[in-house]
Backbone bond lengths (Angstrom), bond angles and torsions (degrees), N, CA, C in turn:
res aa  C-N    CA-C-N  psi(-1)  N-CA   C-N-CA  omega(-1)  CA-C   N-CA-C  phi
1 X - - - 1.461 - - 1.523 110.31 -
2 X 1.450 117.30 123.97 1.170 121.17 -169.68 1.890 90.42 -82.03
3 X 1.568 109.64 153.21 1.050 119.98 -160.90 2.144 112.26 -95.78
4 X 1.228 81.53 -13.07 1.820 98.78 -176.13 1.316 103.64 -99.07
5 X 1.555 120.44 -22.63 1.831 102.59 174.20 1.499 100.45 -170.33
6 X 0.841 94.00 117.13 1.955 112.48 164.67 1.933 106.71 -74.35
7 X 1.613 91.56 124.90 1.825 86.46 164.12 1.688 116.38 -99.81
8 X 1.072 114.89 172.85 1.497 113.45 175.55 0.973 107.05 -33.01
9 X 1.256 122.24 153.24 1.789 136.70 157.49 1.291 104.38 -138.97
10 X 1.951 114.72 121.02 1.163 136.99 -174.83 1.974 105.61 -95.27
11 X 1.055 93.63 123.25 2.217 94.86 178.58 1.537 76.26 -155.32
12 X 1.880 99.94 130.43 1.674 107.81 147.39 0.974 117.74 82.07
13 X 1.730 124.72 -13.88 1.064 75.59 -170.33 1.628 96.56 153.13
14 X 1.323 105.30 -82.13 1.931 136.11 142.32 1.275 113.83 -44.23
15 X 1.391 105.17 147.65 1.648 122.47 144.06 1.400 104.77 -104.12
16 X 1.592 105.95 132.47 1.520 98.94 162.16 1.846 112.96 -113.07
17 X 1.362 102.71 157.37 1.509 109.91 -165.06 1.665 102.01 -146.64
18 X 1.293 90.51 135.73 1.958 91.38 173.34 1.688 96.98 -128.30
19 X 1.523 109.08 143.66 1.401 107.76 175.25 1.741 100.83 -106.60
20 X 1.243 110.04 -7.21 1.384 123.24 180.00 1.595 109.72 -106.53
21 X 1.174 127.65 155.72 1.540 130.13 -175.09 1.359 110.97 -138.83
22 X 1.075 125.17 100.13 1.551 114.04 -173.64 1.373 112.11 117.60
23 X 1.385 139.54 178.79 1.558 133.81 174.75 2.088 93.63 -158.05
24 X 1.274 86.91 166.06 1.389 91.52 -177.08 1.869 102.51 -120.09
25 X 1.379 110.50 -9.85 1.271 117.07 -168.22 1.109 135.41 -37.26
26 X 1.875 104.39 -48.45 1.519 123.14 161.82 1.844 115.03 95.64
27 X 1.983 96.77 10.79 1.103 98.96 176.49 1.459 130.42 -56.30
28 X 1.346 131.53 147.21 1.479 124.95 174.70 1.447 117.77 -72.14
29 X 0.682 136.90 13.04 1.656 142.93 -132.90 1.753 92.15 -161.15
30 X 1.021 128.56 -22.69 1.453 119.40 174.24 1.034 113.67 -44.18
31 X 1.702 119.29 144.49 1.223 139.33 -166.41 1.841 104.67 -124.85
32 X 1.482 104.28 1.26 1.071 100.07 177.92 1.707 116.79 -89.55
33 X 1.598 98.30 -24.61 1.548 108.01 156.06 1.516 129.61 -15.98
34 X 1.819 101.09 -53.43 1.514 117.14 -174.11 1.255 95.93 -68.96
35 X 1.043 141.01 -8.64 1.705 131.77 -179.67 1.254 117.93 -121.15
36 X 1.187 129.82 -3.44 1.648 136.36 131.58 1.766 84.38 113.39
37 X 1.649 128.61 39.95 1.016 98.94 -154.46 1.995 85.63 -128.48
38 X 1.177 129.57 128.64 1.585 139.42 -156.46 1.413 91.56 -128.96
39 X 1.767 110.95 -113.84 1.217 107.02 -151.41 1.564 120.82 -44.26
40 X 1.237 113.87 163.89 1.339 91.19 172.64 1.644 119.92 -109.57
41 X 1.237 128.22 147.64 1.693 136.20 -179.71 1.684 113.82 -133.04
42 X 1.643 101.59 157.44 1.753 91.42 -179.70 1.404 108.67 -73.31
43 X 1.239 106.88 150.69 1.712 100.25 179.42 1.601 96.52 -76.51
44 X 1.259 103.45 138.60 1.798 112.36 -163.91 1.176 111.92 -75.22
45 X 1.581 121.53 10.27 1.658 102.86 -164.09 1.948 91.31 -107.07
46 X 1.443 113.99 145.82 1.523 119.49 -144.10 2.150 76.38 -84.17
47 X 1.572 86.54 169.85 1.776 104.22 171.30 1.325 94.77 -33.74
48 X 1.596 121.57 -73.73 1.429 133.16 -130.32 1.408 95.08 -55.49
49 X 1.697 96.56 -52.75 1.775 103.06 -168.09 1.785 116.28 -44.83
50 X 1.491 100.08 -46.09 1.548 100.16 -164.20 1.640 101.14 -64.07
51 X 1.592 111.67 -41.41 1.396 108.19 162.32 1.518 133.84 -11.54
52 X 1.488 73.91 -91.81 1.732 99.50 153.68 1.502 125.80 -16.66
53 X 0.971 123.83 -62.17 1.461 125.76 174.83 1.300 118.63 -110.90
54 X 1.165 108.02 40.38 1.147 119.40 174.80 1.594 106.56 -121.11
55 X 1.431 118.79 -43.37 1.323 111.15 -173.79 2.208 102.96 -113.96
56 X 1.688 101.54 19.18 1.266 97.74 -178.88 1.786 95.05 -114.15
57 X 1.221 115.50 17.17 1.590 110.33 -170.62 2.134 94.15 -97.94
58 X 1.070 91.53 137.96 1.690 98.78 175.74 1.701 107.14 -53.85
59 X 1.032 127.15 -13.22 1.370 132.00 -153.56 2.247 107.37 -97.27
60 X 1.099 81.42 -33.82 1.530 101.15 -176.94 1.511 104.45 -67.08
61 X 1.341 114.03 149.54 1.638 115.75 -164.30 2.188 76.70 -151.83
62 X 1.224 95.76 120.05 1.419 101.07 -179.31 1.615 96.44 -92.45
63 X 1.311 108.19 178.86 1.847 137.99 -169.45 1.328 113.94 65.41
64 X 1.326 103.01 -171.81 1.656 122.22 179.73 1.936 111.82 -42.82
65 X 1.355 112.24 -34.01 1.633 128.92 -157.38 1.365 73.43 -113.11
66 X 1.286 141.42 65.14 1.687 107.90 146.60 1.579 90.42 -151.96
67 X 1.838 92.95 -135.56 1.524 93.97 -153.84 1.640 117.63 -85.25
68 X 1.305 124.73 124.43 1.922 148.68 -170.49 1.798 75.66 -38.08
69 X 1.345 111.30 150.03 1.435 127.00 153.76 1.131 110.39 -116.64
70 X 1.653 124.30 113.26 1.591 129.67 -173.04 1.458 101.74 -106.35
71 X 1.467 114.30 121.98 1.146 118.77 149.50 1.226 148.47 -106.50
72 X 1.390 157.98 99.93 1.524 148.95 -139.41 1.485 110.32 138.68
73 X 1.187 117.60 -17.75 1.513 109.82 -154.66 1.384 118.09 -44.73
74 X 1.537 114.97 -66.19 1.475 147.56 157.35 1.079 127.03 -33.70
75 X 1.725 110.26 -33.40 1.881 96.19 -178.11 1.407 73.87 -174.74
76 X 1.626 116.35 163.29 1.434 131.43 141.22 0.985 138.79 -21.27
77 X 1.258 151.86 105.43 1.774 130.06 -164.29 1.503 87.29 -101.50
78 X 0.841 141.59 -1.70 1.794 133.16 176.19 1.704 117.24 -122.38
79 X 1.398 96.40 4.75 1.552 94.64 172.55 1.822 135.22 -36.27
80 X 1.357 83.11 -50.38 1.525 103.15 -163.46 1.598 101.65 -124.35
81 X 1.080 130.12 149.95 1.574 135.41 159.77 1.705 113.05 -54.66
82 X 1.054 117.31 -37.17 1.595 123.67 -173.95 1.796 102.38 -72.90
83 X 1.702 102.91 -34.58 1.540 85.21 163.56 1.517 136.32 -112.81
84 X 1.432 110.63 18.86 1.573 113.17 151.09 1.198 111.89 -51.60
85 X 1.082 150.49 -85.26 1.352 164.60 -139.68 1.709 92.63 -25.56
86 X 1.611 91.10 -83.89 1.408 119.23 -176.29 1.334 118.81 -29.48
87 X 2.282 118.00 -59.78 0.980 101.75 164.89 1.542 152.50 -102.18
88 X 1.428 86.11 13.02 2.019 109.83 169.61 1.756 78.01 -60.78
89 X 1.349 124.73 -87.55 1.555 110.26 -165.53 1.491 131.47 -34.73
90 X 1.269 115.28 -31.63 0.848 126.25 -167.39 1.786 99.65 -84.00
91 X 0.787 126.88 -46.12 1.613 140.53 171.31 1.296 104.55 -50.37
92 X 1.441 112.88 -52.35 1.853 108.98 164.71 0.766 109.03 -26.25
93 X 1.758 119.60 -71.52 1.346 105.27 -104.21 2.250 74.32 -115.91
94 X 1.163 121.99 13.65 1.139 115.01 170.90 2.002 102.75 -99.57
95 X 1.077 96.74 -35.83 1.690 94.17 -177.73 2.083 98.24 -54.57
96 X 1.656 118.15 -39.27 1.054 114.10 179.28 1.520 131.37 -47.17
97 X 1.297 86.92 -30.72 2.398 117.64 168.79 1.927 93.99 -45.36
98 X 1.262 111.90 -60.64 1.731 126.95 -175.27 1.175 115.89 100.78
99 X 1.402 108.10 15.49 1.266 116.87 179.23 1.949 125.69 -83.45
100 X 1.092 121.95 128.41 1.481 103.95 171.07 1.533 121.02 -39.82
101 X 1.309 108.38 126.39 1.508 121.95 -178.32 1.702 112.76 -112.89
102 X 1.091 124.81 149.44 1.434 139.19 -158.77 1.863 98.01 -140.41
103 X 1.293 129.98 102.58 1.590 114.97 168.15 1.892 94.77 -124.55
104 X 0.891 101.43 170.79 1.888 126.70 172.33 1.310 105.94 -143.20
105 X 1.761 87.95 156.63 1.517 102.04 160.86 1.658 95.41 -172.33
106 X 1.423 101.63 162.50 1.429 121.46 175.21 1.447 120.90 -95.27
107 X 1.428 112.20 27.00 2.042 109.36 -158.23 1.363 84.71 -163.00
108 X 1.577 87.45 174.63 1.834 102.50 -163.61 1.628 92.93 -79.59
109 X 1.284 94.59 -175.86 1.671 103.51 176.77 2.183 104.94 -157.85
110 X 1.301 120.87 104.88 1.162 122.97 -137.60 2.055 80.53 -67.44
111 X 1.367 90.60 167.10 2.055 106.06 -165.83 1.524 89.65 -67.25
112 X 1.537 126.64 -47.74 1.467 122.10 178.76 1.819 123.86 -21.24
113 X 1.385 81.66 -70.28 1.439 95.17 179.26 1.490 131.00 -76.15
114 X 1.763 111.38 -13.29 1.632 135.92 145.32 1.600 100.79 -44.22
115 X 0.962 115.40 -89.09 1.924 132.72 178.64 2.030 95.66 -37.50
116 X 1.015 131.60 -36.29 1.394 130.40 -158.12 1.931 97.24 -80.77
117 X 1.077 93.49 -52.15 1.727 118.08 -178.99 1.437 100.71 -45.48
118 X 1.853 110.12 -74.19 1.299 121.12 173.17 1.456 124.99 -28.96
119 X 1.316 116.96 -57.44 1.599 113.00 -178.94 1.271 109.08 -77.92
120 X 1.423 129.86 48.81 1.425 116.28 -171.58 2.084 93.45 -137.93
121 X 1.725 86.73 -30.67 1.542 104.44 175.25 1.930 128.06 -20.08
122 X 1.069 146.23 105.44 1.483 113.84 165.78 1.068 140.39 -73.72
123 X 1.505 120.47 -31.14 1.099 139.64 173.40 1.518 120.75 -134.23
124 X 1.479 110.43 158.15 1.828 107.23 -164.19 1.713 94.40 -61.92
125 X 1.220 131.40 150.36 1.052 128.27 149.13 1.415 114.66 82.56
126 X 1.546 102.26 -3.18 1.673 90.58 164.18 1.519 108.47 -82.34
127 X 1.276 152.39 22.82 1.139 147.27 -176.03 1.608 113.06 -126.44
128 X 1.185 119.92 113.02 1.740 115.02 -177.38 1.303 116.26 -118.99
129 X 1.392 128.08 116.85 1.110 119.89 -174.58 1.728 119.76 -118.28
130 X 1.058 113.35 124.52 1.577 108.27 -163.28 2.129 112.58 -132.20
131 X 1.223 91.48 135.70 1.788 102.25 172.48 1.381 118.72 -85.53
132 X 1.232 130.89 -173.93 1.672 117.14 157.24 1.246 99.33 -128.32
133 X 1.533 119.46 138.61 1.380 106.00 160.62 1.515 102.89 -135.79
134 X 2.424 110.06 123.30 1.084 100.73 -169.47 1.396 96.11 -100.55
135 X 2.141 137.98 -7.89 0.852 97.95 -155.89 1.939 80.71 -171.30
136 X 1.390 107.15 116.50 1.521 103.34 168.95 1.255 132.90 -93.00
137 X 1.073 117.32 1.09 1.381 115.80 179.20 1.442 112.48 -105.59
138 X 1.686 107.26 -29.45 1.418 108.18 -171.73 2.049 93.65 -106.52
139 X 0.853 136.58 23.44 1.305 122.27 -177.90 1.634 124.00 -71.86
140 X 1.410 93.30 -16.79 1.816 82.43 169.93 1.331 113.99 -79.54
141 X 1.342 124.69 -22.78 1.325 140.06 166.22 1.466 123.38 -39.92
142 X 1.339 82.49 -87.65 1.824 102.51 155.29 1.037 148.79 -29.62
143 X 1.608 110.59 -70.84 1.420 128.76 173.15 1.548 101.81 -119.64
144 X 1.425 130.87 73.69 1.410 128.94 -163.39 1.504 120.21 -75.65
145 X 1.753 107.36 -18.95 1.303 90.66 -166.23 1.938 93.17 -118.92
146 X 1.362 108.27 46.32 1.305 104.94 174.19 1.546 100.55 -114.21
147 X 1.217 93.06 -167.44 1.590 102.14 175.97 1.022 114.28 -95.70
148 X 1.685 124.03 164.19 1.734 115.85 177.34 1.287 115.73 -49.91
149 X 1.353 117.01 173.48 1.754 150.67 157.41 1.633 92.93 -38.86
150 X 1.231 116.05 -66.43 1.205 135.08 -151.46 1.662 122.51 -76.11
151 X 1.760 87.54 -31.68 1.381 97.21 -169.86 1.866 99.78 -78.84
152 X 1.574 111.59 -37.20 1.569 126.57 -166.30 1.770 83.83 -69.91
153 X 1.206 124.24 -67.25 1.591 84.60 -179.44 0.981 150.38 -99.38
154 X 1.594 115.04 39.06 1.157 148.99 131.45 1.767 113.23 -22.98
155 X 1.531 106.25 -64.58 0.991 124.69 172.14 1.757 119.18 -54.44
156 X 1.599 105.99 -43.90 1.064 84.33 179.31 1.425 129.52 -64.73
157 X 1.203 113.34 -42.32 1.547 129.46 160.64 1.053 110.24 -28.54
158 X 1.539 128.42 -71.04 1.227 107.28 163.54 1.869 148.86 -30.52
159 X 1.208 70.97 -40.91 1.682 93.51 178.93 1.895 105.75 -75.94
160 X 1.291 119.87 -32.26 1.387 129.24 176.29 1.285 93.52 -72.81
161 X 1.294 125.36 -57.26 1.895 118.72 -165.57 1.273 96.82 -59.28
162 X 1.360 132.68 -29.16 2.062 111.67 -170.84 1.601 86.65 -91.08
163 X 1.229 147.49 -39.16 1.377 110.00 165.29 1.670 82.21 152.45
164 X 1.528 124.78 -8.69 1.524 123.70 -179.01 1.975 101.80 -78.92
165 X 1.216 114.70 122.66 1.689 127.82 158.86 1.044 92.44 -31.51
166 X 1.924 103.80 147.53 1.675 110.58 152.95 1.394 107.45 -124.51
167 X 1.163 126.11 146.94 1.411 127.40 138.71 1.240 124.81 -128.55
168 X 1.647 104.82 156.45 1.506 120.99 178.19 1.115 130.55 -114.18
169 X 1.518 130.63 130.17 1.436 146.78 -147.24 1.719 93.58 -100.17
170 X 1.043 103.50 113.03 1.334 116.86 146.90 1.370 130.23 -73.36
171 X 1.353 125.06 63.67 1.441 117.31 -148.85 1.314 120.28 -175.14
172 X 1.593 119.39 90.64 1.625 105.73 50.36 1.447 96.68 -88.10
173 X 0.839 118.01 164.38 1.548 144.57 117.43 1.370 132.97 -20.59
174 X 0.971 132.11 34.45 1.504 118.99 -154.52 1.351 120.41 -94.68
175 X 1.367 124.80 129.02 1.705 143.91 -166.76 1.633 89.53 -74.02
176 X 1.414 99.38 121.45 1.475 119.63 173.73 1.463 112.15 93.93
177 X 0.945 115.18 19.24 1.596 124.21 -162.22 1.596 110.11 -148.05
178 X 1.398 128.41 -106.13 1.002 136.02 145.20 1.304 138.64 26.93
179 X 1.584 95.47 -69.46 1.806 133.11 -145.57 1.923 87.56 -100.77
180 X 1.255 105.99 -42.22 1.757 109.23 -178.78 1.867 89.55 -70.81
181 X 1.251 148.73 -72.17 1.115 139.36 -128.23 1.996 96.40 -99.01
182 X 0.987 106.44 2.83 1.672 111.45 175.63 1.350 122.29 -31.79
183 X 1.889 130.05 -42.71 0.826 149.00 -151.16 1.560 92.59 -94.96
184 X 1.379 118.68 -35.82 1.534 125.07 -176.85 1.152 105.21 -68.49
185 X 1.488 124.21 -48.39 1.474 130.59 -139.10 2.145 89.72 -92.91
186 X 1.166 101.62 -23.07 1.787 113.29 -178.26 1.588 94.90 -70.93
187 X 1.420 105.10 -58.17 1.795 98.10 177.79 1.228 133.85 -51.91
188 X 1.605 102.50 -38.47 1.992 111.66 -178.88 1.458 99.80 -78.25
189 X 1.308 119.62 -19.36 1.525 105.88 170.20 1.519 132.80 -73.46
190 X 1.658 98.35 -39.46 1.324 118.87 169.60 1.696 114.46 -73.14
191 X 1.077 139.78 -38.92 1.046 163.71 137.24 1.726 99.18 -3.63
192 X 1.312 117.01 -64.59 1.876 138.31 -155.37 1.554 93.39 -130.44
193 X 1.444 118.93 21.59 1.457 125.11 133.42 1.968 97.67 59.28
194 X 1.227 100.75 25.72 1.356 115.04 169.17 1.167 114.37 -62.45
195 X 1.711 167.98 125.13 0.922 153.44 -84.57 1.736 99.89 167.10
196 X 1.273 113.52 -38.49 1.617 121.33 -177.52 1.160 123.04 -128.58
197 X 1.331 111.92 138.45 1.603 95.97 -169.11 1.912 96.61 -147.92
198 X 1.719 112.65 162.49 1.302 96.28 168.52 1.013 111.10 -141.72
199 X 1.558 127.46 133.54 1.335 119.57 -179.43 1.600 134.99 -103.06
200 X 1.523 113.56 123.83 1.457 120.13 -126.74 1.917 90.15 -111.60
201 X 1.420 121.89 140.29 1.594 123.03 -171.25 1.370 86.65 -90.60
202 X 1.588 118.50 177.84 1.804 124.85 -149.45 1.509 71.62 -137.98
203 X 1.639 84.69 120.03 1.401 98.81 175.99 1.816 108.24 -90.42
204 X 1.394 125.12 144.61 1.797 96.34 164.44 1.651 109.02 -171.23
205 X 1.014 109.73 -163.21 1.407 123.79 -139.97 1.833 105.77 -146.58
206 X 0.884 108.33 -158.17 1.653 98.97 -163.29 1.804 89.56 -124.54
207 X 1.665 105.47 -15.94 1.378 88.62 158.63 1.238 125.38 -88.15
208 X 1.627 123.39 -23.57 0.992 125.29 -136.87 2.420 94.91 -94.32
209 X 1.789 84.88 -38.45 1.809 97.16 159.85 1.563 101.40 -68.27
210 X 1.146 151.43 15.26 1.244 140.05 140.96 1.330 125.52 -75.24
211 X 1.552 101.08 -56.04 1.641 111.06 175.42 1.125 108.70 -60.20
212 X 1.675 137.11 -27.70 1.358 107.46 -162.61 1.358 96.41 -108.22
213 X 1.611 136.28 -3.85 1.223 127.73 150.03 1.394 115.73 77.34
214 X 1.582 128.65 -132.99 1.655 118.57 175.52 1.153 99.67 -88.64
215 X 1.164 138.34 3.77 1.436 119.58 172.40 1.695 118.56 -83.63
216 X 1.314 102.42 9.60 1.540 111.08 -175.27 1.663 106.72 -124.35
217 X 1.054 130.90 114.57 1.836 147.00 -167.18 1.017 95.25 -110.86
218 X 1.439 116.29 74.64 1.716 97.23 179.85 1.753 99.79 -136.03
219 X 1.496 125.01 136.81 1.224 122.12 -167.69 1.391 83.95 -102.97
220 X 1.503 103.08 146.00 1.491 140.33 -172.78 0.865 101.48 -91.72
221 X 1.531 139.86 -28.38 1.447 141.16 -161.08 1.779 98.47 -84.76
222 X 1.333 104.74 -28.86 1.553 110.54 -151.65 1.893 92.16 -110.62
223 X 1.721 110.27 52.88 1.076 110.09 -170.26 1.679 110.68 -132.98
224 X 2.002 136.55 137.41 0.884 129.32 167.82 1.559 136.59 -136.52
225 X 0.971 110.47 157.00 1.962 115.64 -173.58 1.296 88.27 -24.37
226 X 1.621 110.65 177.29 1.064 114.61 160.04 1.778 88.99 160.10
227 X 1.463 104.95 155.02 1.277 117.06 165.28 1.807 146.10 -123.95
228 X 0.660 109.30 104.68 1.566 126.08 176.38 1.551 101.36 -16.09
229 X 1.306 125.81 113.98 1.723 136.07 151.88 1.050 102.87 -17.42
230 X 1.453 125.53 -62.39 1.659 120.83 -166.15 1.439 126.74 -88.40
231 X 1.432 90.68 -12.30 1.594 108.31 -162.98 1.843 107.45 -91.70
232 X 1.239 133.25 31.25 1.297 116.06 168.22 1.381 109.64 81.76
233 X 1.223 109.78 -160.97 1.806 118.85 175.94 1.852 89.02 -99.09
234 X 0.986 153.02 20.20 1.483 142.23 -162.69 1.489 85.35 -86.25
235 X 1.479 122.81 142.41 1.407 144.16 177.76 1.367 119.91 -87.66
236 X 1.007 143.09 94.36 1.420 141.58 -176.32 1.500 126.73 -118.81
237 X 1.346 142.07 107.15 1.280 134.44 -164.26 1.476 115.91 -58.88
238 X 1.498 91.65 158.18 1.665 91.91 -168.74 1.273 102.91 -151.19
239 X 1.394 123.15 167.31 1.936 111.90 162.43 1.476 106.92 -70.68
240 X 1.047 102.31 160.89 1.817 125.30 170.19 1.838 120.26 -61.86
241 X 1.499 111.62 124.23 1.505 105.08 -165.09 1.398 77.56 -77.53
242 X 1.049 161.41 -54.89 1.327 140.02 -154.96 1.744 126.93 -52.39
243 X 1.508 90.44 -10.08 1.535 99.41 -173.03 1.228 95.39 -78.68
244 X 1.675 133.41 -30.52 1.513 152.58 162.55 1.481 121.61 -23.12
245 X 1.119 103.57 -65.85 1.195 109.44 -161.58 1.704 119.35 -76.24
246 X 0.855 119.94 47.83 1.575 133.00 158.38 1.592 113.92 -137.24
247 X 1.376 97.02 3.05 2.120 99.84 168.39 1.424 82.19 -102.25
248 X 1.432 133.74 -63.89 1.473 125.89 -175.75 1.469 107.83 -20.97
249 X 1.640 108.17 -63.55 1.645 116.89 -162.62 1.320 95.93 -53.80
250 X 1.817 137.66 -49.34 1.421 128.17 -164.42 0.820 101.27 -74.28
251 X 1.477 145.51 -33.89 1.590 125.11 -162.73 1.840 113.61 -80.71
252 X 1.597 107.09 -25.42 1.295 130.07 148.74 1.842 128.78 -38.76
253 X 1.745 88.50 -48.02 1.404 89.42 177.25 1.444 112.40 -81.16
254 X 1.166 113.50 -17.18 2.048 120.22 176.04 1.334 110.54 -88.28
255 X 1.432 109.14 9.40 2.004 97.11 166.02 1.739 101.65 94.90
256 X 1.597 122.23 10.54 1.361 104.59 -163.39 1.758 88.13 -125.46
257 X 1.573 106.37 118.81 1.556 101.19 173.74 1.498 124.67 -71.53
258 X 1.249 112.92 95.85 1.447 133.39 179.58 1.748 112.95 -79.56
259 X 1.410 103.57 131.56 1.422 114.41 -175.39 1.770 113.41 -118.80
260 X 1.083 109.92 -136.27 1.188 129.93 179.45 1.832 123.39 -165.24
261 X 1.511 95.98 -9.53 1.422 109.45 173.18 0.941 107.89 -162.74
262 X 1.574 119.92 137.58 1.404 135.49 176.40 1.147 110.97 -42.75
263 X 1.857 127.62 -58.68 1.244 135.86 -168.25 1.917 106.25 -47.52
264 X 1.448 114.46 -32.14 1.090 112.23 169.98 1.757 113.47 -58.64
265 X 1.374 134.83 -64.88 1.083 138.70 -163.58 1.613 88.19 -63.82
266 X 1.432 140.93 -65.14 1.422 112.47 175.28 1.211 115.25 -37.22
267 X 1.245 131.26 -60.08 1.773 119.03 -169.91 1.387 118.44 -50.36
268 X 1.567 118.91 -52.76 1.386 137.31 176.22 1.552 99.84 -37.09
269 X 1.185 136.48 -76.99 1.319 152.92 -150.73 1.288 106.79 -74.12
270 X 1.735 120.65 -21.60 1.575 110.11 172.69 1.672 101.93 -120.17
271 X 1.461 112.49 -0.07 1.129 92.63 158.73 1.595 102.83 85.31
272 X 1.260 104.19 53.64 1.993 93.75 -174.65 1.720 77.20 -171.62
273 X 1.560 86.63 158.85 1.778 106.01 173.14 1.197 116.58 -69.95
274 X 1.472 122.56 151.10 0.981 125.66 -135.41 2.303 91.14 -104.68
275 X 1.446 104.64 134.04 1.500 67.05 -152.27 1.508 100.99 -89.99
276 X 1.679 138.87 29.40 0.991 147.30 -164.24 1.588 91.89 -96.77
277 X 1.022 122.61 -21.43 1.914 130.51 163.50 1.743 86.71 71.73
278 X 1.632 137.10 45.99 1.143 120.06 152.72 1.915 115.46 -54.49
279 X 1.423 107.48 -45.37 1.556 96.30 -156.52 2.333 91.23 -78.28
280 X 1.088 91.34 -26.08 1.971 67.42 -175.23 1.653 105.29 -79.75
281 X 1.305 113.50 -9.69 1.349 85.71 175.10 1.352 98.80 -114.63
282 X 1.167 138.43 66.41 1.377 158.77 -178.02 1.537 102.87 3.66
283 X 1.357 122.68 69.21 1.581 126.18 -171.00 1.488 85.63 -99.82
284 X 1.415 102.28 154.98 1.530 134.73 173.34 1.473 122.75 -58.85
285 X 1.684 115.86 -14.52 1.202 122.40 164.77 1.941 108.23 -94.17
286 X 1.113 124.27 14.82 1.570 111.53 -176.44 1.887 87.81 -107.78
287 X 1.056 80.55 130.53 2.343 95.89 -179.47 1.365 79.69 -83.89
288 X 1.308 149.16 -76.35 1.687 154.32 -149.79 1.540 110.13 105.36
289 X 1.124 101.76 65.31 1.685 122.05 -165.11 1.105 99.34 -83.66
290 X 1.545 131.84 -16.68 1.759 128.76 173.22 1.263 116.18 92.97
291 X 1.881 112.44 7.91 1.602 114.68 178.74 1.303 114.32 -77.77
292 X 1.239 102.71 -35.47 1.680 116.28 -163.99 1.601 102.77 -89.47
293 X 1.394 96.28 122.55 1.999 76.05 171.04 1.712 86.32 -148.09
């Protein structure tokens, strides 16, 4: 991975794209660690380019029914003020493709540029915008140099009042962490009338079980391969989604549609198959939510 600009990367389904490279956040749980990648910089390749290979790759299936556009993977796109600019445009001018779009971030995003986004929209629900929240009590800890629990879905609300979906990433996941504050994280959702949520396995590393120290209960024994959306075919251990699926069922039983992949909450919300084909090829991330048929 060249260190000045990441190009699209197609898995499932999605393209994923970062206009940002790096994060400043300081989460323990970063996965960007495994790629040696810290400060953060714009990824150097201009709008047009990412364009460019984005809708000239054989793999891409344009409109409402085709391929998810992910943005965030790589770094924050709202970290810093110096890199809004870049990807508010860049968010334009990909919603203009008409394709369902998927972005995140961990930080506020002022209502201006919420309302700016909005009138650019084509259709209800092609636009998804989602925060993560793994942890409220310990988040200065954790994720120290972001903004609160409270403040990120703040944002989403915002983003729901101009008329764009939100969802929230549960993710990582983390055993000893997480699983204790569940009942909190069900209220601030219900609370800000949050509606979708996804719950994401903790990917890590021998640094990353360093940084998070006793605040992480996680048996090593009860651990498997697995690969990162953004990350290629590269193999990296992770906890077990099966250990998942009984936080899925509670957040289910409180009225909040809980997944296991974003690409799901895009499909759900416009109402079309999901095109990552979890439920036909009966993969371990499809719950059988009744979208896909």
């Amino acid at each position: 991975m060249n260190k000045n600009y990441i190009v699209p990367s197609f898995k499932d389904g999605r393209v994923f794209i970062s206009p940002v490279i790096g994060c400043c956040g300081g989460c323990k749980y970063c996965y960007l660690k495994l790629r040696n990648l810290s400060a953060p910089k714009l990824n150097c390749l201009s709008i047009e380019k990412i364009l460019a290979l984005i809708t000239e790759n054989k793999e891409f299936k344009a409109g409402k029914n085709g391929t998810i556009i992910s943005m965030g993977a790589w770094g924050d796109i709202f970290q810093t003020d110096r890199f809004i600019d870049m990807s508010i445009n860049l968010i334009i001018e990909l919603i203009k493709l008409g394709n369902p779009i998927q972005f995140m971030s961990k930080y506020k995003l002022d209502i201006s540029l919420i309302s700016k986004l909005a009138k650019y929209v084509q259709y209800t629900n092609q636009v998804l915008y989602s925060t993560t929240i793994t942890t409220i009590d310990k988040w200065k800890t954790i994720e120290p140099n972001t903004v609160s629990p409270e403040e990120r879905i703040k944002t989403c609300k915002e983003f729901k009042n101009q008329g764009i979906e939100s969802n929230v990433l549960i993710k990582p996941f983390i055993p000893g962490m997480t699983d204790l504050e569940l009942d909190k994280i069900i209220y601030l959702l219900k609370e800000y009338n949050i509606t979708y949520c996804v719950i994401g396995k903790l990917y890590i590393s021998d640094d990353i079980l360093k940084s998070l120290g006793k605040d992480c209960l996680i048996n090593t024994d009860a651990l498997e391969l697995s690969t990162l959306d953004c990350n290629g075919n590269i193999k990296i251990q992770a906890t077990q989604v099966k250990t998942l699926y009984k936080y899925i069922e509670k957040f289910r039983e409180n009225g909040i549609n809980a997944f296991f992949k974003s690409s799901c909450v895009n499909s759900n919300i416009n109402k079309t198959n999901n095109p990552s084909n979890y439920y036909f090829n009966n993969d371990e991330y499809c719950i059988n939510c009744g979208n896909c048929k």
